[in-house]
C-alpha positions as CSV (number, residue, x, y, z in Angstrom):
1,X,-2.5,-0.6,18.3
2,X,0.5,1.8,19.0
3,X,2.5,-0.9,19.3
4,X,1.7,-2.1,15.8
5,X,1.7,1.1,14.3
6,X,5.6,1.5,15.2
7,X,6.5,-2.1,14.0
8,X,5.0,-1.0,10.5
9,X,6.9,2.4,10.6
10,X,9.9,0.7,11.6
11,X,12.8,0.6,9.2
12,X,13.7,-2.8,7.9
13,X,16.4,-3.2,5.5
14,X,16.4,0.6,4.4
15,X,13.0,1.0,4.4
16,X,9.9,1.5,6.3
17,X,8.2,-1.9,7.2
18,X,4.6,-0.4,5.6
19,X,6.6,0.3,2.0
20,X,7.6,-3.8,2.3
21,X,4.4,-4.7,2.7
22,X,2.7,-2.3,0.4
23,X,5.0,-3.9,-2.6
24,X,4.0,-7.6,-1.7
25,X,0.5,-6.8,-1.0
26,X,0.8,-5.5,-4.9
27,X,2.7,-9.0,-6.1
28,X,-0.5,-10.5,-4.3
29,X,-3.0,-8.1,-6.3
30,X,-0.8,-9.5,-9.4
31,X,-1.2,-13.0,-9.1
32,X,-4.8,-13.2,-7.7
33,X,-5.2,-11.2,-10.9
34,X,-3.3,-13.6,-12.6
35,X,-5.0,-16.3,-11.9
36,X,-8.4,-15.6,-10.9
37,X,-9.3,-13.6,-13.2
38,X,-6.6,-13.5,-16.4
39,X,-6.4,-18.0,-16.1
40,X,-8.9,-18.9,-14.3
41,X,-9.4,-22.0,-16.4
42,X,-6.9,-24.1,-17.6
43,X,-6.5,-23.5,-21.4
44,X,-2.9,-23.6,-23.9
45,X,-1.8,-19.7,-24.0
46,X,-1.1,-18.8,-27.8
47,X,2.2,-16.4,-28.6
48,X,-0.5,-13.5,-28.6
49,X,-1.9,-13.8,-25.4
50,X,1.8,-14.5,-24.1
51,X,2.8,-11.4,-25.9
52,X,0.4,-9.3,-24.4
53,X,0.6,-10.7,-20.6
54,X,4.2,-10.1,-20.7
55,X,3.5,-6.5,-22.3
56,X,1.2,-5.5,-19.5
57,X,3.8,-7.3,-16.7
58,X,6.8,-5.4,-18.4
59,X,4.7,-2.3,-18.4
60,X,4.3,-2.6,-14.6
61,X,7.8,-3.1,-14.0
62,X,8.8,0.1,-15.6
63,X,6.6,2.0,-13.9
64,X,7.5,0.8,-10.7
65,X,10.7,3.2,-11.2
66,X,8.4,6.4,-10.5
67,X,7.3,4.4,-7.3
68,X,11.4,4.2,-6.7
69,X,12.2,8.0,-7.8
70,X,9.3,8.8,-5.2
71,X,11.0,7.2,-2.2
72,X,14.2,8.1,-3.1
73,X,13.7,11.8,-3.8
74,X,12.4,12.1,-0.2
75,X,14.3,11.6,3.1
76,X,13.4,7.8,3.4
77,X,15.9,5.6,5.3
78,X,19.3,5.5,4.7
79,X,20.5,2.6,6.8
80,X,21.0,-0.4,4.4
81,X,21.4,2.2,1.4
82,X,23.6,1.7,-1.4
83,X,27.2,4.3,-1.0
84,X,26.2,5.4,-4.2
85,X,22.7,6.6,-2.9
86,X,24.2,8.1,0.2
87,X,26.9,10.5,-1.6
88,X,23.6,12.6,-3.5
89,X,20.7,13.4,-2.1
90,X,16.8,14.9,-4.0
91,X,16.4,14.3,-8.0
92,X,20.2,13.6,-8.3
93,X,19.5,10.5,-5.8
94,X,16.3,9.8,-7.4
95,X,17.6,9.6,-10.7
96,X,20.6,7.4,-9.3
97,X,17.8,5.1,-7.7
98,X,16.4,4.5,-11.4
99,X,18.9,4.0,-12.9
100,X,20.3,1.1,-10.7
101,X,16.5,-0.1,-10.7
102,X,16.0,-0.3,-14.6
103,X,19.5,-2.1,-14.5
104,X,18.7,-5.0,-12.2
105,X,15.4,-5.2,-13.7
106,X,16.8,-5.3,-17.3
107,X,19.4,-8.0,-15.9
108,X,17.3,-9.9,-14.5
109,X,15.4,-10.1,-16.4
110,X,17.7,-11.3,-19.1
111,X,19.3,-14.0,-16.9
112,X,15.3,-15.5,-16.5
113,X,15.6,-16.2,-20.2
114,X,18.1,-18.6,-19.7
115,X,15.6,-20.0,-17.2
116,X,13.0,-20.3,-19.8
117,X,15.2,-22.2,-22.4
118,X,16.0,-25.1,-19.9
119,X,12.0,-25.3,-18.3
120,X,11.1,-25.6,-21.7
121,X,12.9,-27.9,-22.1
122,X,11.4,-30.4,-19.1
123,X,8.2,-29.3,-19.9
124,X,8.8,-31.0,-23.3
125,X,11.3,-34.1,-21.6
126,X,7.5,-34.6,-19.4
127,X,5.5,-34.6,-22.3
128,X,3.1,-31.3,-20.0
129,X,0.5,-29.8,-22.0
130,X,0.7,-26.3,-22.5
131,X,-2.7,-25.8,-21.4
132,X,-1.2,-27.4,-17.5
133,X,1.9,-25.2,-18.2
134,X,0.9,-22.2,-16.5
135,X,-0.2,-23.5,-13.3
136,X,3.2,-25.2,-13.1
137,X,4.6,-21.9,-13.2
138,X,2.2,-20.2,-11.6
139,X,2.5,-22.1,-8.2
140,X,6.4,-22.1,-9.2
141,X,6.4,-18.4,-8.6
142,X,4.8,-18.3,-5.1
143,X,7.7,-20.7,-4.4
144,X,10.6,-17.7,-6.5
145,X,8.9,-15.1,-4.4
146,X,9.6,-17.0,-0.8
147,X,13.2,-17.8,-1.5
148,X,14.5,-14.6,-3.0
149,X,12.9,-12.7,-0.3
150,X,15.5,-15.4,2.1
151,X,18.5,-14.9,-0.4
152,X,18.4,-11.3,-0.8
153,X,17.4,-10.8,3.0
154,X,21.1,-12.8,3.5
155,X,22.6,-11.4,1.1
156,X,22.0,-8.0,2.3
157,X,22.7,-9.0,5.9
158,X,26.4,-10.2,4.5
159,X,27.3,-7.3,2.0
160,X,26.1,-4.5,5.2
161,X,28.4,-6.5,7.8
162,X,31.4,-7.5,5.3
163,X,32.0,-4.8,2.2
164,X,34.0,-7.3,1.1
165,X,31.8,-10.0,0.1
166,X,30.7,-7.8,-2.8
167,X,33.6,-8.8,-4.2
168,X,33.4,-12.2,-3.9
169,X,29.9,-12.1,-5.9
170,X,32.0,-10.3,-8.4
171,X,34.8,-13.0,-9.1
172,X,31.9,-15.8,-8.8
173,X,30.1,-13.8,-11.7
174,X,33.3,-13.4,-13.9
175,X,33.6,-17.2,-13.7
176,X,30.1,-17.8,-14.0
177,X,30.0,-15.6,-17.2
178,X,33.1,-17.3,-19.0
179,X,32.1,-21.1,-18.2
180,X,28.6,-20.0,-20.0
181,X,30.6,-18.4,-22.7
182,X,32.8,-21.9,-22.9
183,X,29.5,-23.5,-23.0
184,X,27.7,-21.4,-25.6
185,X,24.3,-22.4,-27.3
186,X,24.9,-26.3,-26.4
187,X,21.8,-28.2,-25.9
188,X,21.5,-30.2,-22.5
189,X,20.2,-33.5,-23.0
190,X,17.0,-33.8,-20.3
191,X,17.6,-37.4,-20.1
192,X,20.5,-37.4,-18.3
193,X,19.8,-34.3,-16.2
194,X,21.0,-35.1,-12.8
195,X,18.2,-33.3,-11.1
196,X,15.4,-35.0,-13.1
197,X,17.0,-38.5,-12.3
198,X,17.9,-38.1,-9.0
199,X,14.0,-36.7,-8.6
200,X,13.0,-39.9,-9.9
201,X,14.9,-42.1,-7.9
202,X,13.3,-40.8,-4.7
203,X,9.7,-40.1,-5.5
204,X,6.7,-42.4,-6.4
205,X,5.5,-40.7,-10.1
206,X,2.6,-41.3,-12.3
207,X,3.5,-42.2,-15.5
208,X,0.7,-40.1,-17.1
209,X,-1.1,-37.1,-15.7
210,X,-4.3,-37.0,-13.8
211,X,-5.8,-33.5,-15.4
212,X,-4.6,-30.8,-13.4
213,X,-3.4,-32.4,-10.2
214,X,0.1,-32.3,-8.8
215,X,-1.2,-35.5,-6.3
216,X,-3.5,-38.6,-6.6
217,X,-4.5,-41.5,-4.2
218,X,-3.9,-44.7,-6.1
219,X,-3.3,-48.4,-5.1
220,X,0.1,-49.0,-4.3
221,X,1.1,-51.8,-6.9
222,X,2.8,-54.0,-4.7
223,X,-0.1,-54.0,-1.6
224,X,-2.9,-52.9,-3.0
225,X,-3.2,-50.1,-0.3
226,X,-4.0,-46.3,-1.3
227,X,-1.1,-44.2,-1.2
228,X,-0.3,-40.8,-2.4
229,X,1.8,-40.7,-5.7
230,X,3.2,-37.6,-7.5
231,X,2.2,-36.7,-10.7
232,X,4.8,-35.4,-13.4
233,X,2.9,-32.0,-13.0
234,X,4.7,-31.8,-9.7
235,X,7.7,-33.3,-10.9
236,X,7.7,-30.3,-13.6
237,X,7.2,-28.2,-10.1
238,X,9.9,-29.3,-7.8
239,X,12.5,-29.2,-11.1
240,X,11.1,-25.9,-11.7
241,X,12.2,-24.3,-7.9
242,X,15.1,-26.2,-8.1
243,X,16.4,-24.5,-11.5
244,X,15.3,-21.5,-10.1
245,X,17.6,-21.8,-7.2
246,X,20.6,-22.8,-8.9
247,X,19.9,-19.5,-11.8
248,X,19.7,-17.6,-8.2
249,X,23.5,-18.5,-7.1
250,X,24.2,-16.1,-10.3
251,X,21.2,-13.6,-10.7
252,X,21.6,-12.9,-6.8
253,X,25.3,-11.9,-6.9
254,X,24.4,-10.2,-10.1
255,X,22.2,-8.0,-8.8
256,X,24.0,-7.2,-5.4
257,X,26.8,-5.9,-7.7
258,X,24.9,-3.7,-9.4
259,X,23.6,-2.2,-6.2
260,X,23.4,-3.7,-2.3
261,X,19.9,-1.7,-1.9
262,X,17.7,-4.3,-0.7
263,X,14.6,-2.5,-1.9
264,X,15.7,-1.8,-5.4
265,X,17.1,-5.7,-5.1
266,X,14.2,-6.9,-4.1
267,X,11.4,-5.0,-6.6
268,X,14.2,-5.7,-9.8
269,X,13.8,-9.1,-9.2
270,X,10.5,-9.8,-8.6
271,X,8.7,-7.2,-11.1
272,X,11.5,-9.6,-14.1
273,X,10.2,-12.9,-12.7
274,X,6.7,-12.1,-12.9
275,X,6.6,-11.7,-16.7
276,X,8.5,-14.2,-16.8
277,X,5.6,-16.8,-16.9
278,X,3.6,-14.6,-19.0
279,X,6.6,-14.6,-21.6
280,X,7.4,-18.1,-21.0
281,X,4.7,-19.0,-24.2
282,X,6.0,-17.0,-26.5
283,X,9.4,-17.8,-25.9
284,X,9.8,-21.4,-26.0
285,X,7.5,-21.6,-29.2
286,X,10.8,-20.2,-30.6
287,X,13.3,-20.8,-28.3
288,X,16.0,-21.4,-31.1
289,X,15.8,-18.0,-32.2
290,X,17.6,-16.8,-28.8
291,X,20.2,-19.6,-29.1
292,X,22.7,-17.4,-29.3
293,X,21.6,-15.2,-26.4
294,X,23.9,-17.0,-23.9
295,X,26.7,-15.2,-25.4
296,X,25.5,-11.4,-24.3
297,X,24.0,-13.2,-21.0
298,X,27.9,-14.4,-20.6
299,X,29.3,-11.1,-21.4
300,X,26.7,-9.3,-19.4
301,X,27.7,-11.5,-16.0
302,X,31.8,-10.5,-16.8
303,X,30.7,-6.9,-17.2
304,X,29.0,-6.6,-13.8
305,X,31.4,-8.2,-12.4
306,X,34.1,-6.7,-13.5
307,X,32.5,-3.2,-12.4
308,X,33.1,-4.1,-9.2
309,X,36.9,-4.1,-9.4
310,X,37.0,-1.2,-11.7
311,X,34.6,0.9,-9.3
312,X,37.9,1.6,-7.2
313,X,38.9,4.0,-9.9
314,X,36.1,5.9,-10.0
315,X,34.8,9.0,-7.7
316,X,33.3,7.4,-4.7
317,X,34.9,4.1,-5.6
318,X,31.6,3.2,-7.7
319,X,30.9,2.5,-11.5
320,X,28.8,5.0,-13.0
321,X,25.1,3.9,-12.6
322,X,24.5,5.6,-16.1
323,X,27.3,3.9,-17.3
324,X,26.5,0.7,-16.3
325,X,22.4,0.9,-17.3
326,X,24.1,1.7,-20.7
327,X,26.4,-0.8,-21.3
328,X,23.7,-3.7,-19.7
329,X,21.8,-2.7,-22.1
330,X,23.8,-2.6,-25.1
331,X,25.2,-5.8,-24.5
332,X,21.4,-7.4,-24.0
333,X,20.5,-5.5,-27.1
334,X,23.4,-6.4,-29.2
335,X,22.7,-10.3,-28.1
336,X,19.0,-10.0,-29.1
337,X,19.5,-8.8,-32.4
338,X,22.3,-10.7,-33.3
339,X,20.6,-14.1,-32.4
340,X,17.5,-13.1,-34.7
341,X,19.9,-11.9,-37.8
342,X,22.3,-15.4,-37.1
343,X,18.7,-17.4,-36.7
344,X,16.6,-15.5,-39.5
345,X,16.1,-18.2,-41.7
346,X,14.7,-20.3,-38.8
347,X,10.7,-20.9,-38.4
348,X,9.7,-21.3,-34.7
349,X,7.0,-23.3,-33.5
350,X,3.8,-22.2,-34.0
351,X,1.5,-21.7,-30.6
């Protein structure tokens, strides 16, 4: 029992191990919540209810920064903490810790839209129902949770050891952001989606779906022998993971530039991905009202960074934090309210 008690009161990646757990045991709460309670029936979620699910998520997420003013205000571990968290200390550090947490979050967050434009996308190429949709992303979000704990946990590992491979994130983001720029509001044609096709070429599919299953046992055509065959609700699945590893290669840097806090990296990301599936509905029922969205997203990725170079001329060789939460948001704001004004006279689909 003693022994256990120090493992959970053992730092891990600048924080105790109990505060770890205490967040996930909360994502847990979330999605048992979610659906057990909130979806426990499969049924098509109208804008409304999407609306309001992504209210209460977004809610949550903002409040999490008074859980992250708490631990930060106090002497909690400093060994995998942010230089810009070390050079303050009470409120002043606690207020620092916000800030950088509101910025990832509203980052994030942002860059999961993009997410949302391309899985609707598939979900439309597969011909899902909405009323299926959910548990597609539901079960897609266990799988989020699991790899951006591993990419984080590296990426924390690498930015502690080598300083410099912050600004390698950086240059990859400035690339990242003008090649998205290039390509603008362009329309990808699912069709010839290299993932989808290669996906087909190596797994036995359904051609039509079998209620809410993600596997069936029918008779193999050729022998006549039962065999497990995918259904295109687990197509929809494995696509979904795989998107959401290739939007990680830029919303993982992203983040790690804004600040190399594990903890605040961590909570950011998984507080914007968990309304993300709540949002999903409303979104992509008018998904070509944010076409031009791309372009703030694109500016947003050269802003960060470029922080990172421009930090070396600042006190303490960091960007502003209040600075940057600013300018994040004004960019994300600016994108938002230009897409609607450009796409005003453009009636979304109904839900």
């Amino acid at each position: 029992m003693e022994y256990l008690s120090s493992i959970i009161m053992s730092e891990f990646l600048g924080q105790a191990v109990w505060i770890w757990l205490a967040f996930l045991a909360a994502v847990v709460a979330l999605l048992a919540f979610d659906l057990g309670v909130v979806n426990r029936n499969d049924h098509e979620i109208g804008v409304a209810e999407s609306l309001r699910l992504s209210a209460f998520y977004i809610i949550i997420g903002l409040s999490f920064s008074a859980v992250i003013w708490h631990l930060y205000n106090n002497d909690s571990p400093t060994a995998s903490i942010d230089s810009q968290l070390l050079a303050v200390t009470g409120p002043e550090r606690a207020w620092t810790a916000v800030q950088l947490y509101l910025t990832g979050f509203a980052v994030e967050k942002t860059l999961a839209l993009d997410n949302v434009f391309v899985i609707s996308m598939v979900f439309a190429y597969l011909a899902i129902p909405r009323k299926y949709q959910h548990r597609v992303l539901f079960w897609g979000i266990i799988g989020v949770i699991v790899l951006r704990a591993i990419m984080i946990g590296l990426g924390a590992t690498l930015v502690s050891q080598f300083s410099w491979t912050l600004y390698i994130f950086a240059a990859f983001l400035i690339f990242t952001g003008v090649m998205m720029w290039r390509k603008g509001s362009d329309e990808e044609d699912m069709s010839q989606n290299r993932i989808l096709l290669w996906l087909k070429r190596r797994m036995n599919v359904t051609p039509q779906l079998h209620g809410n299953k993600f596997r069936v046992r029918l008779p193999d055509p050729h022998t006549g022998k039962l065999r497990t065959f995918g259904t295109p609700l687990l197509l929809a699945l494995i696509f979904v993971e795989i998107v959401d590893l290739v939007f990680a290669i830029d919303s993982v840097p992203a983040i790690f530039a804004i600040t190399s806090d594990a903890y605040i990296v961590y909570t950011s990301n998984i507080f914007a991905i968990l309304g993300l599936r709540a949002l999903f509905f409303a979104l992509a029922a008018m998904v070509e009202r944010f076409r031009y969205l791309k372009y703030a997203l694109a500016l947003t990725l050269i802003f960060i960074g470029s922080k990172i170079f421009l930090g070396d001329f600042f006190p303490g060789g960091k960007f502003p934090s209040e600075w940057s939460l600013g300018i994040t948001l004004g960019l994300i704001a600016s994108g938002i309210v230009y897409s609607l004004w450009k796409t005003r006279g453009h009636q979304g689909a109904g839900a």
